[in-house]
N, CA, C and O atoms as a GROMACS GRO file, in nm:
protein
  588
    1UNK      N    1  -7.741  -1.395   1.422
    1UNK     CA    2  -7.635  -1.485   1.392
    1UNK      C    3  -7.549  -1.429   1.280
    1UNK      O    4  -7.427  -1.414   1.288
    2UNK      N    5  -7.618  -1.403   1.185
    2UNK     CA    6  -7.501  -1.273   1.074
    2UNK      C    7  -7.461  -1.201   1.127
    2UNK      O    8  -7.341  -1.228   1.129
    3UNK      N    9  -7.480  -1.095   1.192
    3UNK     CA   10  -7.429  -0.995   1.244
    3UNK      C   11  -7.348  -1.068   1.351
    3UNK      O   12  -7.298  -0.980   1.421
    4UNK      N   13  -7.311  -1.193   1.398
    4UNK     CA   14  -7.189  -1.239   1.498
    4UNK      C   15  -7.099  -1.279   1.389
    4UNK      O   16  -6.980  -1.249   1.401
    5UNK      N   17  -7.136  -1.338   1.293
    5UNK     CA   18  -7.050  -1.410   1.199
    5UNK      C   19  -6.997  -1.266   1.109
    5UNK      O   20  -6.886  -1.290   1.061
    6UNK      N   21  -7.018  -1.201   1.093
    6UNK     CA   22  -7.019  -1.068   0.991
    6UNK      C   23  -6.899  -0.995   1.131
    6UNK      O   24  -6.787  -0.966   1.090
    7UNK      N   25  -6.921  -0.977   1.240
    7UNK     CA   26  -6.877  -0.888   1.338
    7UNK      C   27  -6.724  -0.993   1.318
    7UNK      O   28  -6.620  -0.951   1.269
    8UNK      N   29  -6.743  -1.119   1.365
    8UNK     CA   30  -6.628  -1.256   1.411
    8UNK      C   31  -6.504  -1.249   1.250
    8UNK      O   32  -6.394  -1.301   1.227
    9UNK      N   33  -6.598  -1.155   1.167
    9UNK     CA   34  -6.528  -1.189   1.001
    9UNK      C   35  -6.462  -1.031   0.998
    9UNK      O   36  -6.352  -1.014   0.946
   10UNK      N   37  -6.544  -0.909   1.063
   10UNK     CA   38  -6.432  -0.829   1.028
   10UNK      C   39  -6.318  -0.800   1.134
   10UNK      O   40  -6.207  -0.760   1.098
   11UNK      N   41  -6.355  -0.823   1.273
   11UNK     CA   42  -6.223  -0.871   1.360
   11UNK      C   43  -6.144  -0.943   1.315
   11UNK      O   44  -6.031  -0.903   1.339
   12UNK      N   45  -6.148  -1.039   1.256
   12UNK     CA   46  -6.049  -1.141   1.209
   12UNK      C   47  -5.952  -1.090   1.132
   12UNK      O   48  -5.829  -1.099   1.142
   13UNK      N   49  -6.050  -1.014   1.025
   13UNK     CA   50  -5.975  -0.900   0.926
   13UNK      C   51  -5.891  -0.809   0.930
   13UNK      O   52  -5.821  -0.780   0.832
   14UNK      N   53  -5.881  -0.720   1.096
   14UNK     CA   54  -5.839  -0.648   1.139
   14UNK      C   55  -5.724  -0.669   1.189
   14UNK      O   56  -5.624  -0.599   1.176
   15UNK      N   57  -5.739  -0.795   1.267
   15UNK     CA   58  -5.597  -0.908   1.296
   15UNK      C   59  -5.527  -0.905   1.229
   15UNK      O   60  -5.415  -0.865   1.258
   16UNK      N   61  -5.561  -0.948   1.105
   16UNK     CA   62  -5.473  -1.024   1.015
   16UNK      C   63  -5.408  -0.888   0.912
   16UNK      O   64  -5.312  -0.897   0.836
   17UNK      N   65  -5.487  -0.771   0.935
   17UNK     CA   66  -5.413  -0.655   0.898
   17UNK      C   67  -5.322  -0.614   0.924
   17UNK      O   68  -5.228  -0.581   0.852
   18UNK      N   69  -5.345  -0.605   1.136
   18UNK     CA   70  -5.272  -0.578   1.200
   18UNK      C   71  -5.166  -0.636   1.235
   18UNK      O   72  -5.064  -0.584   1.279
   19UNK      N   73  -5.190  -0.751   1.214
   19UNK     CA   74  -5.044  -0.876   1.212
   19UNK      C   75  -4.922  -0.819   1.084
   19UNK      O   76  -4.800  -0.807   1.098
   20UNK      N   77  -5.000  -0.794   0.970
   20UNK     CA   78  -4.935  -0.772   0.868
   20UNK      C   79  -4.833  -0.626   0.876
   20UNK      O   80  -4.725  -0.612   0.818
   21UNK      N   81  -4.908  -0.515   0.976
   21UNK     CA   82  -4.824  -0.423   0.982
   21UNK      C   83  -4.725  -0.439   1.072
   21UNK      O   84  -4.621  -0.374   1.077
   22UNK      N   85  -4.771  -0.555   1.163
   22UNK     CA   86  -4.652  -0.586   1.312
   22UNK      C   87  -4.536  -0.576   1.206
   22UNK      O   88  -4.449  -0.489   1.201
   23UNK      N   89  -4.554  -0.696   1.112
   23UNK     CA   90  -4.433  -0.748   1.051
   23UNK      C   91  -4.330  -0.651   0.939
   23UNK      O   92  -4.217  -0.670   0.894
   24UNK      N   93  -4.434  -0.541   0.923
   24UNK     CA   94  -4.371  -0.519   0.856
   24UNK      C   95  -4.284  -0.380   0.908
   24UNK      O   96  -4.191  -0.329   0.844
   25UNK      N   97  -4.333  -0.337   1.026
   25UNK     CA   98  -4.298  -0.222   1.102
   25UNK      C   99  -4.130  -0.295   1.162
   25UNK      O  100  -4.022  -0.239   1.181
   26UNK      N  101  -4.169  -0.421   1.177
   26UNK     CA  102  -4.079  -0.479   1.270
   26UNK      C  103  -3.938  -0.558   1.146
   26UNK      O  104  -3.831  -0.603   1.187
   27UNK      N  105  -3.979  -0.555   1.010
   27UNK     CA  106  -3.849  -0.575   0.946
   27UNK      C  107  -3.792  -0.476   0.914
   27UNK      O  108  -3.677  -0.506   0.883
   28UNK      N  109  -3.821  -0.317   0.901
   28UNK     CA  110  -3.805  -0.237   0.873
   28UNK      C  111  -3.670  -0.178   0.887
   28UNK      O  112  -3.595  -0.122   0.807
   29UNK      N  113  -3.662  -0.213   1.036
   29UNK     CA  114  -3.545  -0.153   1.111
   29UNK      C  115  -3.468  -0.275   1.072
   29UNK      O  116  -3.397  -0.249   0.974
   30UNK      N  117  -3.459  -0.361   1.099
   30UNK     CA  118  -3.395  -0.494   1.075
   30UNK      C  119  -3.307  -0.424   0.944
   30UNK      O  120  -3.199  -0.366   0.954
   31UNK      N  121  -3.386  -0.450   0.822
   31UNK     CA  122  -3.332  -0.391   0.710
   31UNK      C  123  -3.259  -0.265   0.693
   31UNK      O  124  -3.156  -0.269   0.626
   32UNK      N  125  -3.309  -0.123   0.759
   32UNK     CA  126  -3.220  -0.033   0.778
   32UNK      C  127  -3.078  -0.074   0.841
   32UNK      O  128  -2.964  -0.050   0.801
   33UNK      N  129  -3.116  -0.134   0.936
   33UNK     CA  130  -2.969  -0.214   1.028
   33UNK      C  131  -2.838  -0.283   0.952
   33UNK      O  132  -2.718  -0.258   0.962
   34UNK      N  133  -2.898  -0.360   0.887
   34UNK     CA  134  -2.837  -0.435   0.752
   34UNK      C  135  -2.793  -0.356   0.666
   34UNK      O  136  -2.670  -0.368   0.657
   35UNK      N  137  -2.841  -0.269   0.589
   35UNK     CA  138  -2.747  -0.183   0.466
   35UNK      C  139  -2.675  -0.089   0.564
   35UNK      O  140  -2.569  -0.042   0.524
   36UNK      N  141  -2.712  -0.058   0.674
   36UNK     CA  142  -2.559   0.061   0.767
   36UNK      C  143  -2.462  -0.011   0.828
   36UNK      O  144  -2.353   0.042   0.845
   37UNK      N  145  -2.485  -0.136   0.868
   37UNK     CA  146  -2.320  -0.198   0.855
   37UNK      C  147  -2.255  -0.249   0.749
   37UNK      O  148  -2.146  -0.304   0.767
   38UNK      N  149  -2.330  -0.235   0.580
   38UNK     CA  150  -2.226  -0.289   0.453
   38UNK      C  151  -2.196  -0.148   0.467
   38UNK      O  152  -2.077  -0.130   0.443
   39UNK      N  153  -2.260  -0.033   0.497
   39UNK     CA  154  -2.202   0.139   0.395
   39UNK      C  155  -2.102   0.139   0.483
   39UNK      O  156  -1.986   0.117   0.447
   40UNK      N  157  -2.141   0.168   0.623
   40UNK     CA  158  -2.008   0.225   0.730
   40UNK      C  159  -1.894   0.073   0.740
   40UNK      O  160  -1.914  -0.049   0.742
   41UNK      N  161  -1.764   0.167   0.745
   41UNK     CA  162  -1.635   0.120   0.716
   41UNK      C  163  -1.577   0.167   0.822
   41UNK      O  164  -1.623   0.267   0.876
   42UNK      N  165  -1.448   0.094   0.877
   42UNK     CA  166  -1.365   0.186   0.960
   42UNK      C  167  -1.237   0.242   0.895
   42UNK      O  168  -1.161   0.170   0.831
   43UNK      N  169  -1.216   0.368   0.913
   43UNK     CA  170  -1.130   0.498   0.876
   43UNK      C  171  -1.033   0.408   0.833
   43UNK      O  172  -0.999   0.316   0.907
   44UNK      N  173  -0.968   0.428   0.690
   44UNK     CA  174  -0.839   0.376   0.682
   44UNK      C  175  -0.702   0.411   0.777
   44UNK      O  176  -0.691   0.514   0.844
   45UNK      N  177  -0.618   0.325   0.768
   45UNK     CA  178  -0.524   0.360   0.818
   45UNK      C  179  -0.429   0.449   0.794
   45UNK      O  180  -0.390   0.445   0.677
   46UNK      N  181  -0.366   0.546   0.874
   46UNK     CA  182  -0.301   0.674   0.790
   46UNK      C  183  -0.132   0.570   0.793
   46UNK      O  184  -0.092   0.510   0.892
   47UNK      N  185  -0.068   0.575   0.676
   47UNK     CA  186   0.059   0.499   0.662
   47UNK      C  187   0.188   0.627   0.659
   47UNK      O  188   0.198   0.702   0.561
   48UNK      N  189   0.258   0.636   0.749
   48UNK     CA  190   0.393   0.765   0.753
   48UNK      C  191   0.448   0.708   0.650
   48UNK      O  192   0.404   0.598   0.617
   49UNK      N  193   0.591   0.789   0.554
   49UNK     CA  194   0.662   0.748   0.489
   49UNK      C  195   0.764   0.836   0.551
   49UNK      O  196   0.767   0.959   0.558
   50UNK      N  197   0.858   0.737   0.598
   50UNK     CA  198   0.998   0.813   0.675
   50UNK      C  199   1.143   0.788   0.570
   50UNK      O  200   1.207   0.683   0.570
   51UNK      N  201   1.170   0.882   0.504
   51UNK     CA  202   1.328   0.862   0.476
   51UNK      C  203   1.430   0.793   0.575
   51UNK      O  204   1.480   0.834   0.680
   52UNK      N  205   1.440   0.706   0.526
   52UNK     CA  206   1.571   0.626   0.583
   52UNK      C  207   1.708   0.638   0.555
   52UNK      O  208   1.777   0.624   0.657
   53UNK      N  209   1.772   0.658   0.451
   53UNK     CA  210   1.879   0.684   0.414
   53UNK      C  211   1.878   0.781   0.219
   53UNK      O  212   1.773   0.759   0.158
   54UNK      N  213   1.946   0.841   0.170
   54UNK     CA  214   1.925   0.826   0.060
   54UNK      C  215   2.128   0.842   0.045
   54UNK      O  216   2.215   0.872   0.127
   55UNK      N  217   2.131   0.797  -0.122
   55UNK     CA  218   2.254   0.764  -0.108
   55UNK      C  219   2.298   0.822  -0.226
   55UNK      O  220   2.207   0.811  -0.308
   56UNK      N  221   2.390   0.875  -0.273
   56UNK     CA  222   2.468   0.949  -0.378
   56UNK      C  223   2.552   0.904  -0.440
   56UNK      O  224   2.661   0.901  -0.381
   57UNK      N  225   2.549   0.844  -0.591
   57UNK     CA  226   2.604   0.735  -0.652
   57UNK      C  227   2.742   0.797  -0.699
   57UNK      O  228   2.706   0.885  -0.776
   58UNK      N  229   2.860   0.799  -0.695
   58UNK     CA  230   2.962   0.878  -0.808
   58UNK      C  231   2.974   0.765  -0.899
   58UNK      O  232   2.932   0.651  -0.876
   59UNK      N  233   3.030   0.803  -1.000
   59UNK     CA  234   3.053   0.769  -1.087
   59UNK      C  235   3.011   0.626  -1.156
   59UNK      O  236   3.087   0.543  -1.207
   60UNK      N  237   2.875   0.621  -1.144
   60UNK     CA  238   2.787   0.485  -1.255
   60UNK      C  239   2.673   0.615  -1.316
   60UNK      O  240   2.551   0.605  -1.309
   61UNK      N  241   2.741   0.726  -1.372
   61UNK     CA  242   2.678   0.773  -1.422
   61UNK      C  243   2.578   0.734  -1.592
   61UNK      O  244   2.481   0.785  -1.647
   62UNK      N  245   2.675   0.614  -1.623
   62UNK     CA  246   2.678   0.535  -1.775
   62UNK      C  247   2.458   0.570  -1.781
   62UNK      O  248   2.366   0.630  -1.726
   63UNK      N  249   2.485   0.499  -1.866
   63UNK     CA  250   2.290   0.541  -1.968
   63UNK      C  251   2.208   0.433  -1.845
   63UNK      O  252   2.236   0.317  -1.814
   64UNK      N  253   2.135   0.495  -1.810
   64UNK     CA  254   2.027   0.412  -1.708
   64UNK      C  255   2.058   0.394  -1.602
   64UNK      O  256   1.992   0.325  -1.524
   65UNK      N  257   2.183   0.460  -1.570
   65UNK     CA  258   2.216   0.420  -1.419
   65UNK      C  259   2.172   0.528  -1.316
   65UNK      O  260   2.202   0.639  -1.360
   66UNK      N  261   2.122   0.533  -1.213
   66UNK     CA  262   2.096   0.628  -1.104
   66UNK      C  263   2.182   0.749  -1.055
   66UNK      O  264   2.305   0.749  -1.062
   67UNK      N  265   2.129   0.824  -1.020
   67UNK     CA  266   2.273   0.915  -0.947
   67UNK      C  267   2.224   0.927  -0.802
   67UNK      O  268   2.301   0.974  -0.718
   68UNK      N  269   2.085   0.881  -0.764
   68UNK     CA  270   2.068   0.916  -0.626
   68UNK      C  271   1.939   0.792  -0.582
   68UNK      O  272   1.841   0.781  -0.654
   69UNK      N  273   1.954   0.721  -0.476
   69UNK     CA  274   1.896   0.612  -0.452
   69UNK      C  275   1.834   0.636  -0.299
   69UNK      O  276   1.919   0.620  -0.211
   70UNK      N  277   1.698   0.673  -0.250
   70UNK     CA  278   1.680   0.702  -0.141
   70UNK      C  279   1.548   0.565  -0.112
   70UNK      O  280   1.459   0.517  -0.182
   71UNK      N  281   1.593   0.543   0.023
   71UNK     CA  282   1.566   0.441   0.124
   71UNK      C  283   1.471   0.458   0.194
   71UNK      O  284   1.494   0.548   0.275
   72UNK      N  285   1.378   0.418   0.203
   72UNK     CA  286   1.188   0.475   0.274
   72UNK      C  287   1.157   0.363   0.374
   72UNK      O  288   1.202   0.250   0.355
   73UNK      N  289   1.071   0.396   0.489
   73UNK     CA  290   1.043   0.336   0.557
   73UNK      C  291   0.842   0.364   0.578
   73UNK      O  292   0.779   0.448   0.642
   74UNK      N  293   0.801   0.258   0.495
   74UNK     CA  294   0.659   0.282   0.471
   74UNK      C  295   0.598   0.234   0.552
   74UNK      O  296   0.588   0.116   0.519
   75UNK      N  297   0.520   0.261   0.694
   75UNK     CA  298   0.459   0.194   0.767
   75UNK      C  299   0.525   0.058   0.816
   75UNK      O  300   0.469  -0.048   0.845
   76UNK      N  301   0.662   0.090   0.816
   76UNK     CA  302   0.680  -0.094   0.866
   76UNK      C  303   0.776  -0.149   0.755
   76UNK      O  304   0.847  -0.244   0.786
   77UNK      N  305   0.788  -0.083   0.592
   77UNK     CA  306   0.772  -0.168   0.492
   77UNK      C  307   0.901  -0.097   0.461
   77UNK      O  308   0.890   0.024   0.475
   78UNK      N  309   1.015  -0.137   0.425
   78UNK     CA  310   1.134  -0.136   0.325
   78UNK      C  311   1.058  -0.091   0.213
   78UNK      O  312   0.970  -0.167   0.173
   79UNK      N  313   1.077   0.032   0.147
   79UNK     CA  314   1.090   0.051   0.011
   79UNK      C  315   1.189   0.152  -0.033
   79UNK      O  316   1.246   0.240   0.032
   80UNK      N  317   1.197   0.119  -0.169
   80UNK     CA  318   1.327   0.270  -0.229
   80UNK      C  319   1.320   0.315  -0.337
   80UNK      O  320   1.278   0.238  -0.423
   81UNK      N  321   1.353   0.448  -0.377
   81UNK     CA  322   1.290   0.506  -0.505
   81UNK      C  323   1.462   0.542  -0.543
   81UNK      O  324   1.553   0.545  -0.459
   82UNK      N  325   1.471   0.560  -0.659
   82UNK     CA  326   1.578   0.592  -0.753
   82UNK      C  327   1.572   0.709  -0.856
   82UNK      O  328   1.485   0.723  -0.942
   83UNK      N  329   1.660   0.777  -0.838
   83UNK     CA  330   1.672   0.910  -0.941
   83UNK      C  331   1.787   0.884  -1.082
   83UNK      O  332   1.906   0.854  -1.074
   84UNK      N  333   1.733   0.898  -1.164
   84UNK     CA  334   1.844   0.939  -1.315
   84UNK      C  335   1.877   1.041  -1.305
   84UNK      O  336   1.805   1.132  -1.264
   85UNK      N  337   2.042   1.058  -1.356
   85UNK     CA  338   2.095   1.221  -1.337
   85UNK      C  339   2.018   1.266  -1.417
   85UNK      O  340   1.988   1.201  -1.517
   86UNK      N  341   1.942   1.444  -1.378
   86UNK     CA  342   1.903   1.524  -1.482
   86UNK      C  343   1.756   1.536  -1.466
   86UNK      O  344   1.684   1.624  -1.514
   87UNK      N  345   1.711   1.410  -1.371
   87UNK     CA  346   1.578   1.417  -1.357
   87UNK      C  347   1.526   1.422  -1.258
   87UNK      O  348   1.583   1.374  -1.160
   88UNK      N  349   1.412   1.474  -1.247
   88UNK     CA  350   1.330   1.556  -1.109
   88UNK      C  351   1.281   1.398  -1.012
   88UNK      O  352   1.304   1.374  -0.894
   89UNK      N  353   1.188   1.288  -1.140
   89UNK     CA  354   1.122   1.241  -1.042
   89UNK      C  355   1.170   1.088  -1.044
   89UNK      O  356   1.233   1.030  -1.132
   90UNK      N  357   1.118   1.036  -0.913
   90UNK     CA  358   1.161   0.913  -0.842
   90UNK      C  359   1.111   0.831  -0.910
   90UNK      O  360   1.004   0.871  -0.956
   91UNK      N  361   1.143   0.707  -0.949
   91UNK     CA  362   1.140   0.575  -1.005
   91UNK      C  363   1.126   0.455  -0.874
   91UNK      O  364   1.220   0.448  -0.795
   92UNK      N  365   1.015   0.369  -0.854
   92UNK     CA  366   1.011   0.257  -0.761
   92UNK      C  367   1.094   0.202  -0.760
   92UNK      O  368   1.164   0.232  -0.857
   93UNK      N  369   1.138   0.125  -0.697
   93UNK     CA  370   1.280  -0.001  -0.687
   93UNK      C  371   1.188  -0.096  -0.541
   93UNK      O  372   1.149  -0.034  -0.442
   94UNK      N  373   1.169  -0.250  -0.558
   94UNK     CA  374   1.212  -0.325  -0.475
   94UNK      C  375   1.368  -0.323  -0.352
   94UNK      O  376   1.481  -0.282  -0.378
   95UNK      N  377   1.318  -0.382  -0.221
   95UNK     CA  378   1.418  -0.362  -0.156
   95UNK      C  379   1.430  -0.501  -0.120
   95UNK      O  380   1.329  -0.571  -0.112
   96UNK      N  381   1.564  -0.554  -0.094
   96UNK     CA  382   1.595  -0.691  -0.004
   96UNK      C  383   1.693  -0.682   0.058
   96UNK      O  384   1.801  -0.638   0.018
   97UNK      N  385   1.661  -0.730   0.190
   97UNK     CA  386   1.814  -0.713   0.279
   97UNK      C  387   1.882  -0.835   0.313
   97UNK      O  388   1.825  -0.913   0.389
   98UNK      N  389   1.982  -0.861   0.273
   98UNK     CA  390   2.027  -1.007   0.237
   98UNK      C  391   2.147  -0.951   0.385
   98UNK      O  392   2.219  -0.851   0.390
   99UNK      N  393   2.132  -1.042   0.470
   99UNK     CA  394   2.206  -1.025   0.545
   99UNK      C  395   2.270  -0.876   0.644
   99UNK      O  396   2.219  -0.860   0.755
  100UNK      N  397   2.397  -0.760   0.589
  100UNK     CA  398   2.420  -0.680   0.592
  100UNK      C  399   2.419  -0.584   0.450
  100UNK      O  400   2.458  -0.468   0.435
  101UNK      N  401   2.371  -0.658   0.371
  101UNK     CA  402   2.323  -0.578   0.245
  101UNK      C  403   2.242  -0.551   0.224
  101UNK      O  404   2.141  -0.596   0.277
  102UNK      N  405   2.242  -0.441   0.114
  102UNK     CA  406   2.087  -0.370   0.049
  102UNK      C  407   2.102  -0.450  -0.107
  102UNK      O  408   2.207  -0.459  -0.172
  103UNK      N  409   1.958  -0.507  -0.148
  103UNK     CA  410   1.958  -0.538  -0.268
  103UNK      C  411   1.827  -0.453  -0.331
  103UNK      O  412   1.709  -0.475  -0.303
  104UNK      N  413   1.868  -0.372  -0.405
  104UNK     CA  414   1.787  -0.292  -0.467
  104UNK      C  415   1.751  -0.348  -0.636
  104UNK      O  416   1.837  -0.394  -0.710
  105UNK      N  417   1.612  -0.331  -0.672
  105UNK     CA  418   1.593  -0.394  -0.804
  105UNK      C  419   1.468  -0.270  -0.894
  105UNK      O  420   1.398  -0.191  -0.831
  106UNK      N  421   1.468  -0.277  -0.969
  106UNK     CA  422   1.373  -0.209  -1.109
  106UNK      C  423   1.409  -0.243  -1.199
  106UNK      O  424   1.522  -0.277  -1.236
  107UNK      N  425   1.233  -0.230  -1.290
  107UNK     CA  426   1.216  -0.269  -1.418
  107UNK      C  427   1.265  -0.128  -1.531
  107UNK      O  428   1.193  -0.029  -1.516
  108UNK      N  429   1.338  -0.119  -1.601
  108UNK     CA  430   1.376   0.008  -1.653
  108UNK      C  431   1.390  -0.037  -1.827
  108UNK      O  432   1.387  -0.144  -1.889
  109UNK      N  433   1.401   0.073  -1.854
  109UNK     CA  434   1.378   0.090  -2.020
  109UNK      C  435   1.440   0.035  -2.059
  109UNK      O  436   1.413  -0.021  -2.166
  110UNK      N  437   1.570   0.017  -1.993
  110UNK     CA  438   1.741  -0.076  -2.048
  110UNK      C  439   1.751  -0.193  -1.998
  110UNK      O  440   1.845  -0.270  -2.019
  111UNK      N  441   1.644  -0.217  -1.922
  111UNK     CA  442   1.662  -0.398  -1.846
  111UNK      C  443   1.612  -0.372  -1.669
  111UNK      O  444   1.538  -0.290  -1.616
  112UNK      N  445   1.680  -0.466  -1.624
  112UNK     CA  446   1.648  -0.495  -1.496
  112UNK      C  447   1.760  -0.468  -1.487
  112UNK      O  448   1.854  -0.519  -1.548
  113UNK      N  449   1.759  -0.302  -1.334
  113UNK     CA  450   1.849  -0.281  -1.269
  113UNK      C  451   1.861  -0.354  -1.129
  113UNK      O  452   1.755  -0.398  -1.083
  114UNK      N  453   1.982  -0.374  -1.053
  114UNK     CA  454   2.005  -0.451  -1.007
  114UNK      C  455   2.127  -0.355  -0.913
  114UNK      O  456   2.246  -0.340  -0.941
  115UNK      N  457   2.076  -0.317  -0.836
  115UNK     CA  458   2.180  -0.258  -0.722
  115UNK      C  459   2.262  -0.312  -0.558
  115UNK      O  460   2.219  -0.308  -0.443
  116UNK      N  461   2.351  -0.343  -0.595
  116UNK     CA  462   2.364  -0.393  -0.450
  116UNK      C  463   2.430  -0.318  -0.370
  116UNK      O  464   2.537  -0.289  -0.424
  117UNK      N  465   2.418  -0.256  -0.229
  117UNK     CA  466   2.456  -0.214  -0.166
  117UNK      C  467   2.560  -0.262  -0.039
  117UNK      O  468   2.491  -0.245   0.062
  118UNK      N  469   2.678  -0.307  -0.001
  118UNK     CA  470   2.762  -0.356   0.080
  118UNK      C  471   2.761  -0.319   0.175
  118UNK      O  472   2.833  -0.220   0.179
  119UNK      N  473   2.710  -0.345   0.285
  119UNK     CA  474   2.727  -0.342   0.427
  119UNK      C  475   2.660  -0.207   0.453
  119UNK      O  476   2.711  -0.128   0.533
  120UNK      N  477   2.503  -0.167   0.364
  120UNK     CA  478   2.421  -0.067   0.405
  120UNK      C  479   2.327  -0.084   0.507
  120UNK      O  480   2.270   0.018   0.545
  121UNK      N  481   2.294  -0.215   0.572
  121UNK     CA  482   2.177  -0.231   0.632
  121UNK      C  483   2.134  -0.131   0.742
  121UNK      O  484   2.018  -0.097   0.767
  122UNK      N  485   2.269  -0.080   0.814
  122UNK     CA  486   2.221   0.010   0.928
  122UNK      C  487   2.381   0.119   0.910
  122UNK      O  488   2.455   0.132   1.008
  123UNK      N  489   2.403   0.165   0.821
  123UNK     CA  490   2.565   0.281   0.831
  123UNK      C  491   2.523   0.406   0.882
  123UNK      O  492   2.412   0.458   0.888
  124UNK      N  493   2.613   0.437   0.912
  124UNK     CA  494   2.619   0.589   0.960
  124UNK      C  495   2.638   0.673   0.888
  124UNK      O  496   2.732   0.672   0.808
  125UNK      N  497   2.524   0.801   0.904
  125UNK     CA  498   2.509   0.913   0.838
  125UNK      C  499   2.677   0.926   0.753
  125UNK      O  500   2.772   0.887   0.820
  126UNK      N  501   2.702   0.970   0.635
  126UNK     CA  502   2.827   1.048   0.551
  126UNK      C  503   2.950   0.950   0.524
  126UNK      O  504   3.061   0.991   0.493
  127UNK      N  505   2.910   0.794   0.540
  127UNK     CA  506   2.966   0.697   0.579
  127UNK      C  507   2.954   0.678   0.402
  127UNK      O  508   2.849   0.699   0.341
  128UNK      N  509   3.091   0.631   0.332
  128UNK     CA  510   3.113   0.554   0.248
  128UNK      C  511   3.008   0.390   0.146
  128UNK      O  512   3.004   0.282   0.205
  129UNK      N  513   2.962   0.400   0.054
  129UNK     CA  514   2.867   0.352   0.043
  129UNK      C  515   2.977   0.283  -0.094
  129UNK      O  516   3.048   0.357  -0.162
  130UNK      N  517   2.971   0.142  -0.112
  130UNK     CA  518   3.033   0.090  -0.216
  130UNK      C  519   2.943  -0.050  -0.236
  130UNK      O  520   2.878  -0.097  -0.143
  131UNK      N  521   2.950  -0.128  -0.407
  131UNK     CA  522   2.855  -0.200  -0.430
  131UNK      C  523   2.911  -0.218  -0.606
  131UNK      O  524   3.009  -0.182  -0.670
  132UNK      N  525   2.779  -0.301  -0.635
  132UNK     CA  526   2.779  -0.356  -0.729
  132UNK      C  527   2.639  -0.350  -0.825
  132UNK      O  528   2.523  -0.388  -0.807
  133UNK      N  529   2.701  -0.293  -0.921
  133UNK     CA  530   2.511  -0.265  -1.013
  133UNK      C  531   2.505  -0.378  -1.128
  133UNK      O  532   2.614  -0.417  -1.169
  134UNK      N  533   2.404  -0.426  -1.176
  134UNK     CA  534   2.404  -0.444  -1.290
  134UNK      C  535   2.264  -0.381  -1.386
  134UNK      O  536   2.159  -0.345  -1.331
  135UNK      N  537   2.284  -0.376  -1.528
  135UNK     CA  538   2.157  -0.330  -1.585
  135UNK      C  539   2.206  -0.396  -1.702
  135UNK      O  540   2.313  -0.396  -1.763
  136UNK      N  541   2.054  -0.473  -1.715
  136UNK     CA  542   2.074  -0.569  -1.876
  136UNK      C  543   2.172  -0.646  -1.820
  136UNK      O  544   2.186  -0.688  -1.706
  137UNK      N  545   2.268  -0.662  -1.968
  137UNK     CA  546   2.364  -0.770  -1.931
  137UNK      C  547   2.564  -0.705  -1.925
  137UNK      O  548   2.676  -0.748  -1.950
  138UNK      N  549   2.474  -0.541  -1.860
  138UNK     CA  550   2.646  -0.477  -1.824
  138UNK      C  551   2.638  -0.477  -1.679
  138UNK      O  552   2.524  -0.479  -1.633
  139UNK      N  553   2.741  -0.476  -1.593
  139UNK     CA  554   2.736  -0.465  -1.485
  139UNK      C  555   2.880  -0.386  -1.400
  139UNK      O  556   2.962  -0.376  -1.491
  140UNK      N  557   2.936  -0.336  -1.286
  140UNK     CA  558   3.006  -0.299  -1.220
  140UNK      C  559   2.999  -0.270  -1.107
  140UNK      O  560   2.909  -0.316  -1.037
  141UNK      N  561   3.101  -0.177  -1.054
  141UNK     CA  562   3.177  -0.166  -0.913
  141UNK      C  563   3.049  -0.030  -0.929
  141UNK      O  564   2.986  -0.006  -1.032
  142UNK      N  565   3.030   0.066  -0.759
  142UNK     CA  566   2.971   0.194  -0.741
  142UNK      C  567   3.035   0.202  -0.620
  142UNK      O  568   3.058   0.106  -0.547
  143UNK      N  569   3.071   0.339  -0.592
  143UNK     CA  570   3.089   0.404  -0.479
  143UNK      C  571   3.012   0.505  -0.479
  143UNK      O  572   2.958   0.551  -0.580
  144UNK      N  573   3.001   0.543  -0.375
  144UNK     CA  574   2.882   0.696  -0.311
  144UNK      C  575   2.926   0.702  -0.170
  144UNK      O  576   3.025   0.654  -0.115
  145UNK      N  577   2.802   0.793  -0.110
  145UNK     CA  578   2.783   0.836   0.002
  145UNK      C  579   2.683   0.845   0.060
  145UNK      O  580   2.596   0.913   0.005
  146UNK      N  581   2.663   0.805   0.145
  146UNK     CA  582   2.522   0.815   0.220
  146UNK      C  583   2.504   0.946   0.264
  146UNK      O  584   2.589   0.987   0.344
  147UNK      N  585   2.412   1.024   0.231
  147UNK     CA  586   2.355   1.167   0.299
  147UNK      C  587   2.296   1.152   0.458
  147UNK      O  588   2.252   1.251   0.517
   0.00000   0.00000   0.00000
């Protein structure tokens, strides 16, 4: 009778071992599964940046004003960068298209520039470009050219 009860006690034991490795063989993967869909990501998206127009300011050459204003097409997205005579690199600008206009804007050392462009929304290449700037609290007339 010991030796059934002794035999009935280490089967039981063996069970309950073996149960223990079911479970744990069997969360294993579960858990591997779980941290490889937080790591893997899908590939960002590659975004083109297409020149759209850039435009050649004459004469608002005054302190803070641009001499060359080019027009980007970012994935979809209106944006435009701005050049100071004399200098190599591009400055951000907001874009808004109010109708048949370009409203161009930046935060700059002298204030908030403020460019408006007249009847730029869609012109033709070498086509006459005229408008209205302001910076701070001076403002005026611009003519250029669209490249």
């Amino acid at each position: 009778m010991r030796t059934a009860i002794a035999r009935h006690s280490v089967t039981a034991r063996v069970s309950q071992i073996a149960l223990a490795a079911a479970f744990v063989f069997a969360a294993a993967p579960a858990a591997a599964q779980d941290l490889s869909t937080d790591a893997v990501r899908p590939a960002p998206i590659l975004v083109s940046t297409r020149k759209v127009a850039t435009y050649r300011l004459n004469g608002v050459h005054g302190e803070g004003l641009p001499a060359e204003v080019t027009l980007l097409d970012r994935g979809g997205r209106l944006m435009a960068t701005y050049r100071l005579p004399g200098q190599h690199d591009a400055q951000p600008m907001m874009v808004t298209v109010l109708d048949a206009d370009l409203i161009l804007q930046a935060e700059t050392d002298k204030g908030v520039l403020t460019i408006q462009l007249i009847e730029q929304n869609d012109p033709a290449p070498g086509s006459v470009v005229r408008g209205r700037w302001t910076l701070g609290n001076q403002s005026g007339e611009l003519r250029g050219q669209k490249k």
